[in-house]
C-alpha positions in Angstrom: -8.1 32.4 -20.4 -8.9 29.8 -17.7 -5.8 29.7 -16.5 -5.7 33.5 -16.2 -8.9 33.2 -14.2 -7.3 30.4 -12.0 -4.4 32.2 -11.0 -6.1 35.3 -9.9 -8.3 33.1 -7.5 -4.7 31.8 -5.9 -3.4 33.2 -2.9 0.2 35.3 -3.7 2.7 31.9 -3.4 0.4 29.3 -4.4 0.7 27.7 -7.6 -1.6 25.7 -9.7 1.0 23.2 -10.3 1.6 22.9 -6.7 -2.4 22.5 -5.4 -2.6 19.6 -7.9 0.5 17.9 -6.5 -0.9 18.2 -3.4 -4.2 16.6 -4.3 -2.4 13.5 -5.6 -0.2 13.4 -2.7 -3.4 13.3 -0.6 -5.3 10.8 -3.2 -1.9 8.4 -2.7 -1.8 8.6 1.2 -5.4 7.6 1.5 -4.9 4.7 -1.0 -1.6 3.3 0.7 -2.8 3.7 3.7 -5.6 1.8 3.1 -3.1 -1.1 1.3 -0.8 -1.0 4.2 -3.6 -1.9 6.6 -5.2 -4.8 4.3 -1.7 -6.3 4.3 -1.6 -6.4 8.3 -4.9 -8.0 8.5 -3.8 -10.3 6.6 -0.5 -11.2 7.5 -2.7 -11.6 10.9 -5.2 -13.6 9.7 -2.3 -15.7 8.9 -0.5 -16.0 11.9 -3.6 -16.6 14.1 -5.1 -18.8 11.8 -2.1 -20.9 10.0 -4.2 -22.2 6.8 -2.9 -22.3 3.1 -6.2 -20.3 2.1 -4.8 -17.3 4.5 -1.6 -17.6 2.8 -2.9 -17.9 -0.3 -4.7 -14.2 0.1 -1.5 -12.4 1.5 0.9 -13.3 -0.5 -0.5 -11.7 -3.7 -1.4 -8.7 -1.3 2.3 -8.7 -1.1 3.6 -9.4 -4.5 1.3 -6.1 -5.6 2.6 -3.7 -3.4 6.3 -4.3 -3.9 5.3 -3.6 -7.7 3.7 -0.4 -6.8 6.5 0.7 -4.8 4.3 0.2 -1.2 6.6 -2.5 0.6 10.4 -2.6 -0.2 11.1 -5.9 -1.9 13.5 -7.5 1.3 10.6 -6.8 3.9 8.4 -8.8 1.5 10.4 -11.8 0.7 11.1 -12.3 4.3 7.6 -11.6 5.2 6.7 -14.4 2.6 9.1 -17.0 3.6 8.0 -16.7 7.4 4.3 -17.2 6.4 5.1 -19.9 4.2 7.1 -21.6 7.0 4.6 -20.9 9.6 2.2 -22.5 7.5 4.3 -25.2 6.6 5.1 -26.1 9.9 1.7 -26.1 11.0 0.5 -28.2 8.3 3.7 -30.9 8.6 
């Protein structure tokens, strides 16, 4: 009966299935978008500043959003291994 109701309210074309997709869509833009620009502060905040604390914040940052799909896995290894070097070399 509440779908009945909900249906009527739609526009002719639009369907319930689809507005809900399109919420989540939204909800996941917003939310990776927000992820993507946390892990370009902080691969920043680790080139600028060079220290194992730095690191030690982006490279989890990393590790979670290959797992959620965010960062392909390549662009994240390499990322890692240049941060680890720069540090590295600083710190030598």
């Amino acid at each position: 009966m509440a779908d009945e109701r909900a249906q009527k309210k739609l526009a002719k074309g639009r369907h319930v299935s689809a507005l809900k997709r399109q919420r989540q869509n939204e909800t996941r833009r917003e939310r990776n978008r927000a992820t993507r620009s946390r892990i370009r502060t902080a691969v920043r905040n680790v080139e600028t500043t060079k220290t194992r604390e730095a690191l030690a914040i982006a490279l989890p940052l990393l590790d979670r959003a290959v797992n959620k799909g965010l960062l392909p896995r390549a662009r994240a290894s390499h990322l890692t291994s240049r941060l680890t070097r720069l540090v590295v070399q600083k710190t030598a």
